[in-house]
C-alpha positions as a printed Julia matrix, in Angstrom:
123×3 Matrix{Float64}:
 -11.92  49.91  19.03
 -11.15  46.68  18.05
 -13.16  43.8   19.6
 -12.02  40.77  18.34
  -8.94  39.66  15.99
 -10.92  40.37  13.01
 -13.87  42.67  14.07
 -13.48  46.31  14.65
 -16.91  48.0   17.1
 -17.4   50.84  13.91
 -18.15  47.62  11.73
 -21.81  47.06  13.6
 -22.71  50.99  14.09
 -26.22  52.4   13.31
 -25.91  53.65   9.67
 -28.33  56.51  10.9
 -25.46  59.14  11.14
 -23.62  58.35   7.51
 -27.06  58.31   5.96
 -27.92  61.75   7.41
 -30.59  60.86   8.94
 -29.69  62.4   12.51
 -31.23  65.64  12.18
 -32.43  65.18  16.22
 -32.28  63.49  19.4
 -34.54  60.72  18.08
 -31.6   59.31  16.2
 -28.46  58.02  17.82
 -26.01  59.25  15.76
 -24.37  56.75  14.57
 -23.75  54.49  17.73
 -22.67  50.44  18.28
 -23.71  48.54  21.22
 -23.04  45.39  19.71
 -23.26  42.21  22.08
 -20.29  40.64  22.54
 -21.09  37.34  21.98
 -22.1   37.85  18.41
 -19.14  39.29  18.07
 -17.03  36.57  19.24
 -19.11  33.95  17.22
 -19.15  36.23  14.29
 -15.27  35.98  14.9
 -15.64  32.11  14.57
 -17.51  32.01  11.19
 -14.8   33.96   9.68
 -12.03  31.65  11.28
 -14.13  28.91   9.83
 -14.19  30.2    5.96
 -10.82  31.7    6.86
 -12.11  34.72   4.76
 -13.71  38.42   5.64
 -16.8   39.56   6.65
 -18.82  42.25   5.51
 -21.42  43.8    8.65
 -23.69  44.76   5.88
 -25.95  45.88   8.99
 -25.26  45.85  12.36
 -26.91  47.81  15.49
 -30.01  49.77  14.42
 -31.55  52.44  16.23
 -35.15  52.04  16.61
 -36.17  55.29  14.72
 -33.56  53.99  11.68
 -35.07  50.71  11.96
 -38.85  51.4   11.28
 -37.0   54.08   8.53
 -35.6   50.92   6.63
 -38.88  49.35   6.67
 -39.62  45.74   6.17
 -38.18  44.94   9.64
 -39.35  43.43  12.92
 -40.77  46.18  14.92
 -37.86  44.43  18.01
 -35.25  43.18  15.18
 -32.36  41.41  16.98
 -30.46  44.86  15.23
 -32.08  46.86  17.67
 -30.59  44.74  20.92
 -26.97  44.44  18.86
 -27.49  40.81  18.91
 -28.13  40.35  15.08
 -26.1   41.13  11.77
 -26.64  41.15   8.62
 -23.76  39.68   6.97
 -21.95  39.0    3.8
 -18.61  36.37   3.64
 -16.22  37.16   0.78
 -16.08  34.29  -2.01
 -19.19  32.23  -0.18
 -22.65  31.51  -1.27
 -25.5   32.7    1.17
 -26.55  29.17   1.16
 -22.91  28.21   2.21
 -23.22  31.02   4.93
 -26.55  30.18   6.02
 -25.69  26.32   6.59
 -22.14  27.23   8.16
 -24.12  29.79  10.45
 -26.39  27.35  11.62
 -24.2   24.75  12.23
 -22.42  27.26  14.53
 -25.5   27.84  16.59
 -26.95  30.93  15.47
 -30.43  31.59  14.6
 -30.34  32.18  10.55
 -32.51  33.65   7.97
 -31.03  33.98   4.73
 -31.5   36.53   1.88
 -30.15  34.86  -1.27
 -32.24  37.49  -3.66
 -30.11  40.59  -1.89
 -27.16  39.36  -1.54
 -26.2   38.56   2.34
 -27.43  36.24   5.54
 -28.95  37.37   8.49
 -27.36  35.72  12.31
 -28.23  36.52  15.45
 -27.77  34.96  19.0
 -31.37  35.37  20.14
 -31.21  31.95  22.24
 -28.03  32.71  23.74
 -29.6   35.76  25.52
């Protein structure tokens, strides 16, 4: 289902499912309940660098969350209000700055690659 111009829902599913890690109910398969507002100001960073994003990570269920380790036990990813993001031909310092300038609450990962947003205050 496409959600915004640029943004398709399948972009922000748990990666539970395609890592094959659904074995039982404690899982969710493979779902996205992204928040529509990050979506829509997701939509807005990429109007603003006019070039694609990658949802590196989106919605996180909380059993594939504590799997992935070395995240917040209530990570935005968990709600659908965070991503973790990667724009094609940008720094992560050029991300992070743009980001933050756009209102979102930032945390950016230059040694792996990508930027974390999410809309935490907007909620």
């Amino acid at each position: 289902m496409q959600i915004t111009k640029n943004f398709h829902r399948d972009e922000f599913k748990c990666r539970c499912k395609e890592r094959g890690l659904n074995a039982d109910n404690s899982w969710c398969h493979g779902v996205s309940w992204v928040h529509r507002e990050l979506v829509v100001r997701l939509q807005g960073l990429r109007d603003h660098f006019n070039a694609p994003i990658t949802v590196s990570s989106g919605c996180r269920c909380p059993r594939y969350n504590t799997y992935i380790g070395s995240t917040a036990p209530l990570s935005q990813h968990i709600r659908g209000t965070g991503a973790d993001i990667i724009v094609q031909g940008r720094s992560t310092a050029e991300v992070a700055e743009a980001a933050r300038e756009m209102g979102f609450f930032v945390i950016e990962y230059a040694d792996r690659g990508f930027v974390h947003v999410d809309i935490r205050q907007y909620i």
